[in-house]
LUMTILO-123760 format. One record per residue (C-alpha): residue number from 1; z negated, y, x. Coordinates in steps of 0.1 Angstrom, whole numbers. Layout:
<nodes>
@i = NUM; pz = Z; py = Y; px = X
...
</nodes>
This chain:
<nodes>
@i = 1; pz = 0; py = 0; px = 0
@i = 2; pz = 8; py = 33; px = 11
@i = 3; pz = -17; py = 60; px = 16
@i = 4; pz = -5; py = 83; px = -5
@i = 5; pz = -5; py = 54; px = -29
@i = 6; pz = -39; py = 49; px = -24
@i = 7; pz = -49; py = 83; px = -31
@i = 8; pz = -35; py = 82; px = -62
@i = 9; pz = -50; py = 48; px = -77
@i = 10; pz = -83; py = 65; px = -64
@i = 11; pz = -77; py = 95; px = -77
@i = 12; pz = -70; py = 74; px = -114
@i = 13; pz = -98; py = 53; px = -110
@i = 14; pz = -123; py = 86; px = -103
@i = 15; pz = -107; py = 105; px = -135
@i = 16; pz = -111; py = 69; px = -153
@i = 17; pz = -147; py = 69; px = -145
@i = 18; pz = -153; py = 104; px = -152
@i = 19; pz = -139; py = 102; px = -188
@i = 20; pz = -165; py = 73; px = -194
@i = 21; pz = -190; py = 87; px = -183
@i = 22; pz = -183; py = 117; px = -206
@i = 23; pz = -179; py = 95; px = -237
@i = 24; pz = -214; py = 77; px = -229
@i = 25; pz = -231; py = 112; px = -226
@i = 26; pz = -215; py = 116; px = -259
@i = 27; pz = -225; py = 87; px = -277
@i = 28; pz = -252; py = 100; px = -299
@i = 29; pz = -285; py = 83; px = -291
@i = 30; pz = -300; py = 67; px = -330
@i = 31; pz = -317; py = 105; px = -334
@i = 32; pz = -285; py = 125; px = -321
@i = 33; pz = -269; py = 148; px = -347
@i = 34; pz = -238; py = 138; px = -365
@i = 35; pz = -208; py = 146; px = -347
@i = 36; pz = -192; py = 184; px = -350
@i = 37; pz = -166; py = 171; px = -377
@i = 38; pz = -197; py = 163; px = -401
@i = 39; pz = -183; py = 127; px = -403
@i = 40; pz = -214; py = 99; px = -400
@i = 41; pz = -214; py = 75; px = -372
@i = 42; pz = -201; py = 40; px = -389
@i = 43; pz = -225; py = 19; px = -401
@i = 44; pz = -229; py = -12; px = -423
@i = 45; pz = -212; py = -9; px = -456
@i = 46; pz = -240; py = -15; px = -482
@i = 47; pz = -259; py = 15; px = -497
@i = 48; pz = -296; py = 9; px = -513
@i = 49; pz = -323; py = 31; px = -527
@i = 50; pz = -351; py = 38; px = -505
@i = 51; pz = -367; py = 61; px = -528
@i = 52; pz = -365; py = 75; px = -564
@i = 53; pz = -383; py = 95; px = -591
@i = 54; pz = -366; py = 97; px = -624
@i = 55; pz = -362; py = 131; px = -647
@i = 56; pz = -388; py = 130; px = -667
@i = 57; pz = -387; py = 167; px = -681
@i = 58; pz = -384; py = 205; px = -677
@i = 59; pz = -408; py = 227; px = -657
@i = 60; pz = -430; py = 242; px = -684
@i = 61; pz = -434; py = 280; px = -684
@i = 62; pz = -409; py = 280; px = -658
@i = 63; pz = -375; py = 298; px = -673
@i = 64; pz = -356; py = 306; px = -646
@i = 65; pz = -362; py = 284; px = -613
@i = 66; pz = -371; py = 291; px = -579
@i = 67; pz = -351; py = 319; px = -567
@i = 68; pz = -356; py = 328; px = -531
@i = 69; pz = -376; py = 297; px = -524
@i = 70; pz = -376; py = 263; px = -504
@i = 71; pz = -385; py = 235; px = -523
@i = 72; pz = -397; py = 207; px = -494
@i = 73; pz = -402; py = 175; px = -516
@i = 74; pz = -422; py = 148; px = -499
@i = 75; pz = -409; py = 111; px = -504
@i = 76; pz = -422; py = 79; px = -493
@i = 77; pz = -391; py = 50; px = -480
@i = 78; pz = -395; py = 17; px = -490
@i = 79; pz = -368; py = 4; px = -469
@i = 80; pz = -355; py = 18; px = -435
@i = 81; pz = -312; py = 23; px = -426
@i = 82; pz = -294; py = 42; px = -398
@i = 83; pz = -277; py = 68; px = -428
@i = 84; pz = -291; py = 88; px = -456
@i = 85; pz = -281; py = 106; px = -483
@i = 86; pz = -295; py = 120; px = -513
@i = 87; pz = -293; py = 128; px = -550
@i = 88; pz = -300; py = 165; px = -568
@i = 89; pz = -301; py = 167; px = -608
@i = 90; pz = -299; py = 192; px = -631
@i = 91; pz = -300; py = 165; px = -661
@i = 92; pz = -319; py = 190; px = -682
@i = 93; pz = -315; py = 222; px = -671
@i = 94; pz = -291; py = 246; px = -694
@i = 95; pz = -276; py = 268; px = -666
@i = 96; pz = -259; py = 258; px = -635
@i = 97; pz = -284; py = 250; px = -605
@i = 98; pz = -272; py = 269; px = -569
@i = 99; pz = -284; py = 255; px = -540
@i = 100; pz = -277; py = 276; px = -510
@i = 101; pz = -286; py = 244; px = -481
@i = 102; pz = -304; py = 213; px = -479
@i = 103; pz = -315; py = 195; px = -455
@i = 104; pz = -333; py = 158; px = -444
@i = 105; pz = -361; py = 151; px = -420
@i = 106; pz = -384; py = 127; px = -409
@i = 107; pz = -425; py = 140; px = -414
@i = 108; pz = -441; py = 145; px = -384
@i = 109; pz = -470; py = 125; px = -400
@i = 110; pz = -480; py = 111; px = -436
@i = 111; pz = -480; py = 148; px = -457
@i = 112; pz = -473; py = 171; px = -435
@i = 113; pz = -443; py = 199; px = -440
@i = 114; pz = -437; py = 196; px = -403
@i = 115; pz = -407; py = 177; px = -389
@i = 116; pz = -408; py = 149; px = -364
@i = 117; pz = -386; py = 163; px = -334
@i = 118; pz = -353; py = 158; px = -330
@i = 119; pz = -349; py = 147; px = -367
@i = 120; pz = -335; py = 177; px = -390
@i = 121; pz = -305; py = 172; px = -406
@i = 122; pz = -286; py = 199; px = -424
@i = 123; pz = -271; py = 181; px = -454
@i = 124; pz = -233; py = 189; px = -471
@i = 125; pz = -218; py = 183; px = -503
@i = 126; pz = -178; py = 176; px = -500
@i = 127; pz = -183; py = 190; px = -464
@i = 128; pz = -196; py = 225; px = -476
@i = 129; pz = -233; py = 235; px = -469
@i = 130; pz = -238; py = 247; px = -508
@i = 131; pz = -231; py = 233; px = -540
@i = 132; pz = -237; py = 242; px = -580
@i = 133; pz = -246; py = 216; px = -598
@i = 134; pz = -236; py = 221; px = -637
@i = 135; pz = -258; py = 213; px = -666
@i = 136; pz = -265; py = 185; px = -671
@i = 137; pz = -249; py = 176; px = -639
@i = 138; pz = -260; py = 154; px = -608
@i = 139; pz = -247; py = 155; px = -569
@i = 140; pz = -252; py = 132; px = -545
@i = 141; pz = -247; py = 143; px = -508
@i = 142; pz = -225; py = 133; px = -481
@i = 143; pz = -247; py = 107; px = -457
@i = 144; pz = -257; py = 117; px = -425
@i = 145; pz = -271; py = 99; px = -394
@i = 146; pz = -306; py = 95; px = -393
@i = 147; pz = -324; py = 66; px = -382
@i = 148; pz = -348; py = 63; px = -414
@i = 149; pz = -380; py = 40; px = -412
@i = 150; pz = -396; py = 18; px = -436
@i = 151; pz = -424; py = 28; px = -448
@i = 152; pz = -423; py = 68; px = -439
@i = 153; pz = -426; py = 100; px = -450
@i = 154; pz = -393; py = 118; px = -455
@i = 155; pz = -390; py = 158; px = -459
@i = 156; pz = -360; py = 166; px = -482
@i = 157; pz = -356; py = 208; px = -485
@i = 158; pz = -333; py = 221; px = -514
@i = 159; pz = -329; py = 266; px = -512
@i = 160; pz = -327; py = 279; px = -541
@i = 161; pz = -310; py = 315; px = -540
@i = 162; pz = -306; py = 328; px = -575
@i = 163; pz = -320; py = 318; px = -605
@i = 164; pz = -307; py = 287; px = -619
@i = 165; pz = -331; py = 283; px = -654
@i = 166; pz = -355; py = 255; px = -667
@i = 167; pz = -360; py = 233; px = -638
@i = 168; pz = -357; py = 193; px = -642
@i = 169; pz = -389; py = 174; px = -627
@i = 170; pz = -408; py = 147; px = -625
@i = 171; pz = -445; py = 161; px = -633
@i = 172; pz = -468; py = 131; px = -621
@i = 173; pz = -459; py = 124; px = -587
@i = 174; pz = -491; py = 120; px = -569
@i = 175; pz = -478; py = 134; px = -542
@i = 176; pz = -482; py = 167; px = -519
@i = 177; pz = -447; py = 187; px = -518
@i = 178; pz = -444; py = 221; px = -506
@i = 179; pz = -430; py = 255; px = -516
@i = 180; pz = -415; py = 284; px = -496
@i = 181; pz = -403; py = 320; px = -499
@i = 182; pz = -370; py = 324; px = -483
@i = 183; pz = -341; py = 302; px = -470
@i = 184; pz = -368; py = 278; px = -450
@i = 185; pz = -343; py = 247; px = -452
@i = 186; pz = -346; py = 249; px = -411
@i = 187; pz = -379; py = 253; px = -403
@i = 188; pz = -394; py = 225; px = -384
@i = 189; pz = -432; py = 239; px = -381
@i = 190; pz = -438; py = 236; px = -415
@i = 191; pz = -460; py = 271; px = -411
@i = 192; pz = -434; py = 286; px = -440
@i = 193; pz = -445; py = 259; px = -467
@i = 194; pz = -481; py = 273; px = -479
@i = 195; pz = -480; py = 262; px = -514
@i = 196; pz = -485; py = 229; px = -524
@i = 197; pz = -475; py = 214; px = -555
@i = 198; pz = -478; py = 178; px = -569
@i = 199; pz = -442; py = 177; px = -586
@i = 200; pz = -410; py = 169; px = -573
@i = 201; pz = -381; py = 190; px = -585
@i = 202; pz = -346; py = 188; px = -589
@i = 203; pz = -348; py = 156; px = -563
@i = 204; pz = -340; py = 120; px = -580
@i = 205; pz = -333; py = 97; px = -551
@i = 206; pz = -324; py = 90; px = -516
@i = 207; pz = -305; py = 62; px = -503
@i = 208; pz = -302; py = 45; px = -470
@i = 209; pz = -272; py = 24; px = -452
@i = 210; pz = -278; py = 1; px = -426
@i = 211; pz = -278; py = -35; px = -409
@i = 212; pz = -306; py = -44; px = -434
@i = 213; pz = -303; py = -28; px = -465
@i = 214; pz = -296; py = -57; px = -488
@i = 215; pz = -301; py = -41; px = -521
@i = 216; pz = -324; py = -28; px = -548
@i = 217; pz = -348; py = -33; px = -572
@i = 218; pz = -357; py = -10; px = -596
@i = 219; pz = -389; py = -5; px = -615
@i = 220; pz = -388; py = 8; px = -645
@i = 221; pz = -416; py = 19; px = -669
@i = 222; pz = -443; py = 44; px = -686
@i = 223; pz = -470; py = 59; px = -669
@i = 224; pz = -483; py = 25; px = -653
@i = 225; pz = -453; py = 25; px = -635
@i = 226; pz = -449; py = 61; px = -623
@i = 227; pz = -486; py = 53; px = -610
@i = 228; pz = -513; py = 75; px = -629
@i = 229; pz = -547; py = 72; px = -620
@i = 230; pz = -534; py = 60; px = -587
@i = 231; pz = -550; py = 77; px = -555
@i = 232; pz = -527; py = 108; px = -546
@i = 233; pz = -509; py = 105; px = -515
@i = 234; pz = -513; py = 73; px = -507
@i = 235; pz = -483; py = 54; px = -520
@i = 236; pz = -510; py = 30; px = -542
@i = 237; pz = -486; py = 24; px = -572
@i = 238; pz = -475; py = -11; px = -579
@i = 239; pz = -440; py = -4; px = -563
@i = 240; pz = -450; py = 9; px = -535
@i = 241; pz = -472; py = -23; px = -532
@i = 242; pz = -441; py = -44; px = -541
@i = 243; pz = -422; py = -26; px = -513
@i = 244; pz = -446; py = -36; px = -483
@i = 245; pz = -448; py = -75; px = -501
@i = 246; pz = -406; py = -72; px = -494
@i = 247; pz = -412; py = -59; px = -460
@i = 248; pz = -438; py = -80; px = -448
@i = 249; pz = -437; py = -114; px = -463
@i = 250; pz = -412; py = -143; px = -450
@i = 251; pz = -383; py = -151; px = -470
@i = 252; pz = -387; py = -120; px = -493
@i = 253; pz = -352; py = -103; px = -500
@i = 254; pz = -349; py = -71; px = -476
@i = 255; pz = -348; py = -45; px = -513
@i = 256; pz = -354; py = -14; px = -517
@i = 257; pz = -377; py = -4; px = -544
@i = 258; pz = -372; py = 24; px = -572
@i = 259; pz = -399; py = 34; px = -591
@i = 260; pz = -380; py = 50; px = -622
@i = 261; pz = -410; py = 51; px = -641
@i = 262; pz = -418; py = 84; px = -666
@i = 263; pz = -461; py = 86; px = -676
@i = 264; pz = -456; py = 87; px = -715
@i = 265; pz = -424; py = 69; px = -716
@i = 266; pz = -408; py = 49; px = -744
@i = 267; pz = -387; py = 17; px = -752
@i = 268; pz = -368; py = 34; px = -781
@i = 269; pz = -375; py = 70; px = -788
@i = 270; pz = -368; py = 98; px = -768
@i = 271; pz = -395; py = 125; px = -757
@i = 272; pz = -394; py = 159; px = -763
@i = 273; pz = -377; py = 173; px = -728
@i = 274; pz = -405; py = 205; px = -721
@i = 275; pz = -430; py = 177; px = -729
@i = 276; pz = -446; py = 164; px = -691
@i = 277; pz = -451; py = 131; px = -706
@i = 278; pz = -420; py = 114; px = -727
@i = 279; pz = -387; py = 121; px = -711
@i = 280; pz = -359; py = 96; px = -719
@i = 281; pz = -365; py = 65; px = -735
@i = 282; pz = -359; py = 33; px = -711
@i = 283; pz = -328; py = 27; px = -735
@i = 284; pz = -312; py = 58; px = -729
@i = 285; pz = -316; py = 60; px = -699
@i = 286; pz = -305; py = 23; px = -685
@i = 287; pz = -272; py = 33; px = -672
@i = 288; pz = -288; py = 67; px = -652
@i = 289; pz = -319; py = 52; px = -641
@i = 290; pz = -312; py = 17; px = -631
@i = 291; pz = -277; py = -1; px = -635
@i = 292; pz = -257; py = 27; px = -617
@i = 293; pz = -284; py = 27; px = -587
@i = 294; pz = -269; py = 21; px = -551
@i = 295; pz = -268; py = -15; px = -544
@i = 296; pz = -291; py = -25; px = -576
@i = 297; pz = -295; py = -67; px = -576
@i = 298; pz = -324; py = -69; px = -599
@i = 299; pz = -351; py = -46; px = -624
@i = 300; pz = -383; py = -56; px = -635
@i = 301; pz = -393; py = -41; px = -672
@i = 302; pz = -429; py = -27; px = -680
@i = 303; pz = -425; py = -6; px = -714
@i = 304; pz = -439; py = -9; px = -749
@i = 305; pz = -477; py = -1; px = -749
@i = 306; pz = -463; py = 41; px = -758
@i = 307; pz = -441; py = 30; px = -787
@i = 308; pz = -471; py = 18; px = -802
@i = 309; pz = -496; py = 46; px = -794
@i = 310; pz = -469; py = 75; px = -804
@i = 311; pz = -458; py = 86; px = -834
@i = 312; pz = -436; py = 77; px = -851
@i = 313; pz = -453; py = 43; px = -835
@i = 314; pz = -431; py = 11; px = -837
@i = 315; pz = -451; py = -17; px = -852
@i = 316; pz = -425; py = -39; px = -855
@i = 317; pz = -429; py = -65; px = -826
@i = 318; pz = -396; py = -79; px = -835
@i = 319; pz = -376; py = -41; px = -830
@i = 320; pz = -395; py = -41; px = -798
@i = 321; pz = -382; py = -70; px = -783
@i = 322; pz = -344; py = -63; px = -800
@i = 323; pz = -347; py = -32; px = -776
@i = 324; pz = -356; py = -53; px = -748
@i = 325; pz = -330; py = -77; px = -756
@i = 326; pz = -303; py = -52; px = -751
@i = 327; pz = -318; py = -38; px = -719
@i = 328; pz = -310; py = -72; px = -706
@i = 329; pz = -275; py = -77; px = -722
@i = 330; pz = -265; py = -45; px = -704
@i = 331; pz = -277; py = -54; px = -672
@i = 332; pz = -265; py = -86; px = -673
@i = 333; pz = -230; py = -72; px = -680
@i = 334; pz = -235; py = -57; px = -651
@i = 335; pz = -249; py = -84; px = -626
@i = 336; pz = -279; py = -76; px = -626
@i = 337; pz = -310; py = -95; px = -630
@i = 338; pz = -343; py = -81; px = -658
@i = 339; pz = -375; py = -98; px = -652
@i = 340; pz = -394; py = -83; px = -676
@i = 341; pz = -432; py = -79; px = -682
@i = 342; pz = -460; py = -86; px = -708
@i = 343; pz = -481; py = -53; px = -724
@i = 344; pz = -511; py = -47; px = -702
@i = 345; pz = -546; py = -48; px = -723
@i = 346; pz = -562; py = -13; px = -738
@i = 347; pz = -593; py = -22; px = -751
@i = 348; pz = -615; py = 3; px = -752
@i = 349; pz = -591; py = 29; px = -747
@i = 350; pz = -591; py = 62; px = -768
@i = 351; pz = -560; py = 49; px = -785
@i = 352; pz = -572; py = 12; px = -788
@i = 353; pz = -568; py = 4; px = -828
@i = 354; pz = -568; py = -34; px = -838
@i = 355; pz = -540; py = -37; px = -853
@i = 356; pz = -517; py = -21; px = -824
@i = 357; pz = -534; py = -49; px = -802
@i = 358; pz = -521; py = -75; px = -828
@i = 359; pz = -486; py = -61; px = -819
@i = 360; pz = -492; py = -65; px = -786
@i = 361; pz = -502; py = -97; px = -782
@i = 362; pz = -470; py = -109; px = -809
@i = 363; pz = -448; py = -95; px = -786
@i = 364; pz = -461; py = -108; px = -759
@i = 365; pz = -461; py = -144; px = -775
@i = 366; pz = -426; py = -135; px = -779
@i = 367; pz = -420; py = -129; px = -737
@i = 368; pz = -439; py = -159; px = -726
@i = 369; pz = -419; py = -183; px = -751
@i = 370; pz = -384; py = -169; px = -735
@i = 371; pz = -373; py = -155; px = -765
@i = 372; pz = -371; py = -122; px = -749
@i = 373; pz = -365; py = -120; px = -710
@i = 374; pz = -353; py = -143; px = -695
@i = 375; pz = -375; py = -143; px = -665
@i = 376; pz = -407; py = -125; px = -672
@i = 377; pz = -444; py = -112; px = -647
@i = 378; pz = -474; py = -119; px = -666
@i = 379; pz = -492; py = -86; px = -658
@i = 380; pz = -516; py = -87; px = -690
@i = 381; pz = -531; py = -121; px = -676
@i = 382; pz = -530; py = -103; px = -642
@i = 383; pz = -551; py = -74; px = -651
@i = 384; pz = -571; py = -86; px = -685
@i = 385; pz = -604; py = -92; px = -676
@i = 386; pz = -610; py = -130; px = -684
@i = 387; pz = -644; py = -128; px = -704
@i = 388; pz = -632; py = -99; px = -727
@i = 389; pz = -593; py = -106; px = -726
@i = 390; pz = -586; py = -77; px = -745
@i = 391; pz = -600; py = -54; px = -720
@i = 392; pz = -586; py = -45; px = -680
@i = 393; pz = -605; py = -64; px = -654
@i = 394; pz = -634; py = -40; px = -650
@i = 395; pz = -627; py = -40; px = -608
@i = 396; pz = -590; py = -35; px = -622
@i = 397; pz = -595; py = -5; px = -645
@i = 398; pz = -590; py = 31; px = -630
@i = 399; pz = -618; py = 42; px = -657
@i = 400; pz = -600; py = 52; px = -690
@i = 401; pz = -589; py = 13; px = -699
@i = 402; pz = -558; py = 16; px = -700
@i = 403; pz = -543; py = 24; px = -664
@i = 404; pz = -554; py = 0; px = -637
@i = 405; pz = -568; py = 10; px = -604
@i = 406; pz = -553; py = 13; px = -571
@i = 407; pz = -565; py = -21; px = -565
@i = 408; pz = -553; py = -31; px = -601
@i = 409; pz = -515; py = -17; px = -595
@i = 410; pz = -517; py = -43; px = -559
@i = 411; pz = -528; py = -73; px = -583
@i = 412; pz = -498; py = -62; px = -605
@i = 413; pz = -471; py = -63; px = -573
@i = 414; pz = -496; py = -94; px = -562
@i = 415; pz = -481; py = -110; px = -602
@i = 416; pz = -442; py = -108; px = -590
@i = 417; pz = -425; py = -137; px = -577
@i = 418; pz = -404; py = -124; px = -556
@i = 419; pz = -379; py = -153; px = -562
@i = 420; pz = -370; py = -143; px = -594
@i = 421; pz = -358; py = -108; px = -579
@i = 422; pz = -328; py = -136; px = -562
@i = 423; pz = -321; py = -151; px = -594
@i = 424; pz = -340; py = -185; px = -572
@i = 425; pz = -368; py = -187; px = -602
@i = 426; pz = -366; py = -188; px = -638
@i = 427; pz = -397; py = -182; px = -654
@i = 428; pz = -432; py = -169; px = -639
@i = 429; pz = -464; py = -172; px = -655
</nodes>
């Protein structure tokens, strides 16, 4: 070889290592910002819900929105992935909602407004940093590369410049969000977010992609499903305990969990929609709240015990479980698997009246024969305590008899067999 020929194969060889070397420097590390374009780095191909809360109502007293503020909503992951992207509604509002940016973060720790470094993620809509969201409308964001953990604390930031009118919410979180004046959709301190509130708004779900994000299951319910009476803050509803038994225990499918449940909730009447307790009946609501869910396999049912307290109060223990029948027809039609449950006991609740318990128990009767669901959790023999069967378990009952304790809601998730959510068991008792 010559050696001006073997300058030039060095020289090639020196500009072919130097143009590797620039695309490892450029290969995002699993924190790294999404490249300039706004494209996400690929990923696996199956979407799941890591996290929901369902609209349950509009803000009362509150006409106009949050113009000029930062709303930083606080939401616990039940499942981790390597993308995220979320969902804003405006499902009750009457004017269209403006929001100015958004953006996605990991919490620094449990409840805190403060970003974990290296994490903050400006979020688009159709590649544009705003986006109006009509009445009645819903958006869902284009994903961005985050490495999302199971298990944590995610900070999702909507600015709200103008007014935008009654604000859609769910009321009874039981967790701490935060408030802002000003375009604060950057701030990584937290310092800005001095208010703390215990509602989510506007914010109906996030979802995750990744190696291990195998699907979804949704829970959908009243109030003992959106978790009253649990402790705030720390994630004790039964979903959230039904999320760590699908992380943790061996052979449990990799889901996500959804808790889509509304405190006040109905089978087959809708609530009033400036009511905090009500919203949507589960019946309306089915195709919204669980069958068009990202990567949905499976639902488990806990609604009844409000049809009977409210008025006009459904008696009928055979319209009851008509209404449940078509919840599973529809979902079903859909591929996806209903395990539903049995009503929880009241006794000695304010609203405890002999004859509602008779309904109760028919229609319970009903579940455990098959003639309603057909996979069913037996959370009344779960919960009722077993010397005075028509009362809660007294180490089970949060106080007013009717919603169980934080250690009542793990005894529920403790009830699922977590075959049945594969379609691998038919009937649990």
């Amino acid at each position: 070889m010559s050696t001006r020929g073997g300058r030039t194969l060095f020289a090639a060889l020196a500009a072919l290592a130097t143009l590797v070397t620039a695309v490892l420097l450029l290969v995002p590390g699993e924190d790294a910002a999404p490249p300039a374009d706004g494209r996400p780095a690929p990923a696996a191909d199956r979407w799941a819900g890591t996290w929901s809360a369902a609209a349950a109502a509009l803000e009362p007293g509150n006409h106009d929105g949050y113009a000029g503020t930062s709303l930083r909503n606080v939401v616990h992951t039940s499942i981790g992935g390597t993308e995220a992207r979320i969902q804003l509604s405006n499902l009750l509002g009457t004017r269209p909602l403006t929001v100015g940016h958004a953006s996605l973060a990991r919490a620094a720790a449990p409840g805190t407004p403060a970003t974990a470094p290296g994490t903050l993620r400006g979020l688009t809509f159709s590649g544009r940093p705003a986006v109006t969201v009509p009445a009645g409308g819903t958006v869902t964001s284009d994903p961005v590369r985050l490495t999302v953990p199971p298990a944590a604390d995610l900070l999702v930031t909507t600015y709200i410049p103008v007014p935008s009118g009654p604000v859609t919410y769910h009321p009874h979180a039981r967790q701490t969000s935060y408030l802002a004046r000003g375009d604060r959709t950057t701030d990584t301190t937290g310092a800005a977010y001095r208010t703390k509130v215990t509602s989510w708004r506007y914010l109906t779900g996030v979802d995750v992609r990744g190696p291990h994000t195998d699907g979804t299951v949704v829970a959908i319910g009243d109030s003992i499903t959106d978790g009253n009476t649990s402790t705030p803050d720390a994630n004790h509803r039964w979903p959230d305990f039904l999320a760590a038994r699908l992380r943790t225990e061996p052979g449990a499918p990799r889901y996500g969990v959804l808790n889509q449940g509304i405190s006040g909730n109905r089978l087959l009447t809708d609530g009033n929609r400036w009511s905090v307790s009500g919203g949507p009946s589960v019946r309306s609501r089915l195709e919204r709240d669980v069958l068009s869910r990202a990567g949905v396999k499976s639902a488990v049912v806990e609604i009844g015990l409000n049809d009977l307290f409210k008025s006009p109060r459904q008696l009928d223990p055979e319209q009851l479980a008509d209404g449940m029948r078509e919840i599973v027809r529809r979902a079903r039609a859909r591929g996806i698997r209903v395990i539903g449950s049995t009503l929880t006991p009241f006794g000695g609740h304010r609203g405890y009246r002999p004859e509602l318990d008779a309904v109760r128990q028919a229609l319970n009767a009903k579940i455990r024969a098959g003639a309603v669901y057909g996979a069913y959790v037996d959370f009344d023999k779960a919960l009722r305590d077993p010397h005075d069967p028509l009362r809660l378990r007294p180490a089970y009952d949060s106080g007013d008899h009717l919603h169980p304790s934080d250690a009542g809601y793990r005894a529920m998730a403790g009830a699922v067999d977590l075959r049945q959510l594969t379609g691998a068991a038919a009937t649990a008792s």
